[in-house]
C-alpha positions in Angstrom: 0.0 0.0 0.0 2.3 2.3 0.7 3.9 2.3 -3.2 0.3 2.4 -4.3 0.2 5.8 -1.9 3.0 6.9 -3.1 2.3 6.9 -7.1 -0.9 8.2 -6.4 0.9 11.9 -4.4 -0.2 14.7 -6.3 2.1 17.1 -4.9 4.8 14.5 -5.2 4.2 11.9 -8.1 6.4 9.1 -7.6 5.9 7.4 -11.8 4.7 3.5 -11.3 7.4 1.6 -12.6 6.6 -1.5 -14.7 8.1 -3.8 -12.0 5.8 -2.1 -9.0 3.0 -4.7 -8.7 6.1 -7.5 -8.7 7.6 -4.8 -5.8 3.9 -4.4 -3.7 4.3 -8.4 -4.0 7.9 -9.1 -2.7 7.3 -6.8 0.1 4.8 -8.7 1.4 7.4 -11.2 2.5 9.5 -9.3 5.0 7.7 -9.2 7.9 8.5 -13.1 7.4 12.2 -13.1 6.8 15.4 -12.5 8.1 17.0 -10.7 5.7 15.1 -8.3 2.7 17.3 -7.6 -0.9 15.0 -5.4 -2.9 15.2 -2.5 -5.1 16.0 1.4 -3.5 12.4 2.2 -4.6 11.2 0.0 -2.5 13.5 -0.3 0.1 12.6 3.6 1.2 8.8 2.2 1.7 10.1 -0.6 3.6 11.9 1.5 5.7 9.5 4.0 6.5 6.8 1.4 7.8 9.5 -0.6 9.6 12.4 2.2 10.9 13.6 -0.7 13.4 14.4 -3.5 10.8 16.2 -1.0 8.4 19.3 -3.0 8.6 17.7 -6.2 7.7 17.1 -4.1 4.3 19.7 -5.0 1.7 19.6 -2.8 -1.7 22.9 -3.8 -3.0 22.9 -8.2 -4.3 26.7 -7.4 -3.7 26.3 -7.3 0.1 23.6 -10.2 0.8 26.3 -13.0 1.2 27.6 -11.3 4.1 24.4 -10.4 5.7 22.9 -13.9 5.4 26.3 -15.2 7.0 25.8 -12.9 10.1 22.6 -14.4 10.7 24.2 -18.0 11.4 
């Protein structure tokens, strides 16, 4: 919901990108998981709705090895 609030701002229009309903989708997983990699689009809404698990937000693929690690 919140990317659907967001591309719907009139003041502040954030353009729906072809891969948002794939995004709204994939969020719905984190309150399930450990660790969450995911695009900076929707990283920031992730964030915003869940400021204490914002280190369990990964954008870059390059650093998700090392954060699944920490976990074991």
């Amino acid at each position: 919901m919140e990317l659907i609030r967001r591309a719907s701002q009139v003041r502040t229009p954030c353009r729906p990108r072809g891969s948002g309903l794939a995004d709204a989708f994939h969020v719905t997983y984190f309150p399930i998981v450990d660790v969450f990699r995911t695009n900076a689009t929707a990283a920031d809404g992730v964030e915003k709705l869940y400021p204490h698990r914002k280190a369990d937000v990964i954008i870059d693929v390059f650093q998700l090895p090392a954060m699944i690690m920490s976990y074991e």
